[in-house]
C-alpha positions as CSV (number, residue, x, y, z in Angstrom):
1,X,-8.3,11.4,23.1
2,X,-9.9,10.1,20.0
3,X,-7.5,8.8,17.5
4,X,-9.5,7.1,14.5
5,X,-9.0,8.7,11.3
6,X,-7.1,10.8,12.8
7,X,-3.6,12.7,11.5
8,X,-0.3,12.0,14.2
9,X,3.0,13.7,14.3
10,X,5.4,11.5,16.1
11,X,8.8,12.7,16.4
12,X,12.1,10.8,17.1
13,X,9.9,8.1,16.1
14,X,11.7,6.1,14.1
15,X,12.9,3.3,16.8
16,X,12.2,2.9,21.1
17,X,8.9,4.5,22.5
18,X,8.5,6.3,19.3
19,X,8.1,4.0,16.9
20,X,5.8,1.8,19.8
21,X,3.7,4.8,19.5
22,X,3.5,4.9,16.2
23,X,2.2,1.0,16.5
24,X,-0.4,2.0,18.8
25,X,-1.7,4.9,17.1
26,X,-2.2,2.6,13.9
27,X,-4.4,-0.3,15.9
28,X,-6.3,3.0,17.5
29,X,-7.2,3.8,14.1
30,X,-5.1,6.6,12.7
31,X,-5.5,7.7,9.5
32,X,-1.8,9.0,8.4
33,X,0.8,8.8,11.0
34,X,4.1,10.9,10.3
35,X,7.3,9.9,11.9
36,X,10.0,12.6,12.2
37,X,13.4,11.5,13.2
38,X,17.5,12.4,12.8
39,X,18.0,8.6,11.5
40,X,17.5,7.8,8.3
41,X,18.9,4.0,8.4
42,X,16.3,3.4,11.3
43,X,13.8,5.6,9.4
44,X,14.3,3.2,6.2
45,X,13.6,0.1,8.4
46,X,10.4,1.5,10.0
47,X,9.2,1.6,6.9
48,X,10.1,-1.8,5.9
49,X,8.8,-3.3,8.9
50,X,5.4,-1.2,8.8
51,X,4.5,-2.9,5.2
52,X,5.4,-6.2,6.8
53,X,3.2,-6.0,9.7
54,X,-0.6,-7.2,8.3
55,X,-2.0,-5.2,11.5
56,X,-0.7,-2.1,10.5
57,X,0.2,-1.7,7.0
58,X,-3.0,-0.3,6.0
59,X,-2.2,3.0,7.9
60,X,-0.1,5.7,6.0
61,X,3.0,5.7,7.1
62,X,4.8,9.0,6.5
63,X,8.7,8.9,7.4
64,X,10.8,12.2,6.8
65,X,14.2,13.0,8.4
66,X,14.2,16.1,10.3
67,X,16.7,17.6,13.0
68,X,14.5,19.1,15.7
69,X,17.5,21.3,16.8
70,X,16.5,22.8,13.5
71,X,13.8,25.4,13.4
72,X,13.9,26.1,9.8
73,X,13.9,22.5,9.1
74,X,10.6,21.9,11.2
75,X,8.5,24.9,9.7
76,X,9.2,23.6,6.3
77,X,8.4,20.2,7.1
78,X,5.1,21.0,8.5
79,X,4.4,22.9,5.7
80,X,4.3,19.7,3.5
């Protein structure tokens, strides 16, 4: 699967495999890489983290909260 400059949707991303996917997809070479997840307080600490982390930091880092139980809440997410 090629990766580099690449756009990735990772949701419930914002902390365990998620967010080690996110890590991986940014050394791979992803261009933008959008976490979706129901925690804002971990969301907020991603982010902090992410412009901390010299290997990383020049991927975009995209972090919305979204319920996935919520269909309305998806379709106008990935509408942005």
């Amino acid at each position: 699967m090629k990766i580099q400059n690449q756009n990735v949707l990772i949701t419930g991303g914002a902390s365990g495999i998620g967010k080690l996917m996110a890590i991986e997809m940014a050394k791979k070479g992803a261009k933008n890489i959008v976490i979706w997840d129901i925690d804002q307080e971990n969301l907020n600490r991603l982010q902090k983290e992410w412009q901390n982390n010299q290997n990383i930091k020049h991927v975009n880092l995209i972090t919305q909260y979204c319920d996935l139980t919520n269909k309305e809440q998806i379709y106008e997410l990935a509408k942005k």
